[in-house]
Steps between C-alpha positions, in 0.01 A plus 500: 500500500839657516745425297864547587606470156266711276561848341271792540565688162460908620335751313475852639248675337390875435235670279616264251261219409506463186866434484438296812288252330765414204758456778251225705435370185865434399568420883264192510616381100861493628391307894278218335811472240731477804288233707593731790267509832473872447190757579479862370441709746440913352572775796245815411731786623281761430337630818231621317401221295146330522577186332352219694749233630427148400629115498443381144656244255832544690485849505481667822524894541532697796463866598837607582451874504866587645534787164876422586677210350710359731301430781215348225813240395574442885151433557517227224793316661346516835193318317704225313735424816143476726339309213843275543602515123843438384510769242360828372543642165434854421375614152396889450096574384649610199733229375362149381732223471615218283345117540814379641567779679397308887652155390842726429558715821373131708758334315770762534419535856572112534734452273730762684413436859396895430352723812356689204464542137401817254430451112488771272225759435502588111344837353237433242329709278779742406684567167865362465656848507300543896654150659809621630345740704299236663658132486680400810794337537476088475758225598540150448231278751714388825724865497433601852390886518519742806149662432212460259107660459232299655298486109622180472664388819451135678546494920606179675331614845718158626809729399412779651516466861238772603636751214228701397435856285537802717179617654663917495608493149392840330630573199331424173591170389834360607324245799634206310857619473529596824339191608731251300799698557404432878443127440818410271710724804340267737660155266170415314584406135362699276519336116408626152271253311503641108237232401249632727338759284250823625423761234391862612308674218640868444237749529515835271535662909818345557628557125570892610788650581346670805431121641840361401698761672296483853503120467900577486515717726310294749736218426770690648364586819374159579859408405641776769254361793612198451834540525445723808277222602831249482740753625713452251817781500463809313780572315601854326636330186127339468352820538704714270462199246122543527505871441727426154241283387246771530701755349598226232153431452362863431766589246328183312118598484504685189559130378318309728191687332571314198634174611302277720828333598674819594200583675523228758868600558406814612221315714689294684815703565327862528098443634596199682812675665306814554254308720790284678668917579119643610484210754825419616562845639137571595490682835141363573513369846170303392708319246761337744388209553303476183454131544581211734906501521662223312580249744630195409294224649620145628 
């Protein structure tokens, strides 16, 4: 039977499944703790996989196979709107979450007459000295935010009038920003919920400096699309403050090798800006449109 107010809870999964299972498992502790009319549904992405699909203890995975992850997280919001749920909630295959974690973004959602609402995603597994190069920045639960990552992100499909991830979106990563950036440009309230907790273990991979500084890097040029993507005016004083940053930034890496804090100074204002230069005055023609434009939908 449909229900018109239940909540798929999205997991899109790939070669992962042994950190898929502790992120079910913390999934269905923090539903039956909400009282929520939720189901799990896990999206195999990898076109390759021979996993079986199955229906099980309210559990149900499916053979996605897109590689790509926007069209994967399209083709779970086409699901919950033609399963007629209310809300979807995505949670990464790497993350598990906090007990309270549904009964929080449900009752910010409510609370807040929200189109939307992200929680925070906290590193674990790191030493002290590591966390600034990995904790993001939080706010106070109701702060409305322009953009947020879909590892802990709850979708009022009511809200959303048709809005939807992009089905061209090519770069690596950056399909949620793009996507909310679309949906709070088209009026949907998009609210922080601090309560509504997701850790992300940090792998000894994404502990190198080789990982942070493409991560960076990336950041910026799914920052440039975007903006191209909202054609917002580019300014020459924006520019030529960018290119300080990065020459700011380099005289500071003899430090940065010492000082994790330093370090993610020169992160965000040199790899991030370096990606946000590589893009923005890119001469692919394949890159114009990268994604859907940015129009603002009534």
């Amino acid at each position: 039977m449909k229900n018109p107010s239940g909540v798929v809870v999205a997991i899109l999964t790939f070669r992962r499944e042994s950190e898929l299972a502790v992120c079910i498992d913390s999934v269905r502790a923090s539903i039956q703790a909400s009282g929520a009319s939720a189901q799990v549904v896990v999206g195999d992405n990898d076109p390759e996989s021979t996993t079986p699909t199955y229906v099980a203890d309210g559990i149900e995975r499916l053979h996605l196979g897109f590689g790509g992850v926007s069209p994967a997280r399209r083709a779970f919001v086409d699901l919950a709107r033609a399963r007629d749920r209310r809300y979807i909630v995505f949670v990464d295959d790497d993350e598990y979450v906090d007990v309270d974690w549904l009964s929080n973004l449900l009752t910010c959602a409510a609370d807040f007459d929200a189109g939307a609402v992200a929680g925070p995603v906290i590193p674990v597994g790191l030493p002290a000295s590591e966390l600034p190069l990995h904790t993001r920045v939080r706010h106070s639960t109701g702060t409305p935010v322009a953009s947020a990552g879909a590892g802990n992100l709850l979708l009022d499909l009511k809200a959303l009038n048709g809005l939807n991830f992009s089905d061209d979106w090519d770069l690596p990563g950056g399909e949620d920003t793009e996507f909310t950036l679309r949906m709070s440009a088209g009026g949907v309230r998009l609210l922080w919920c601090d309560e509504a907790l997701a850790y992300e273990p940090v792998g000894e991979d994404r502990r190198r400096d080789s990982w942070l500084f493409a991560r960076y890097v990336n950041n910026g040029r799914i920052l440039a699309v975007c903006q191209g993507q909202l054609e917002l005016p580019l300014l020459a004083a924006q520019s030529a403050k960018r290119a300080l940053l990065v020459l700011a930034s380099a005289t500071l890496i003899p430090v940065a090798l010492i000082s994790p804090r330093i370090k993610r100074v020169v992160l965000d204002n040199g790899a991030r800006n370096i990606g946000w230069f590589s893009e923005r005055f890119s001469r692919s023609d394949s890159r114009t449109p990268r994604a859907q434009r940015l129009v603002v939908a009534r």
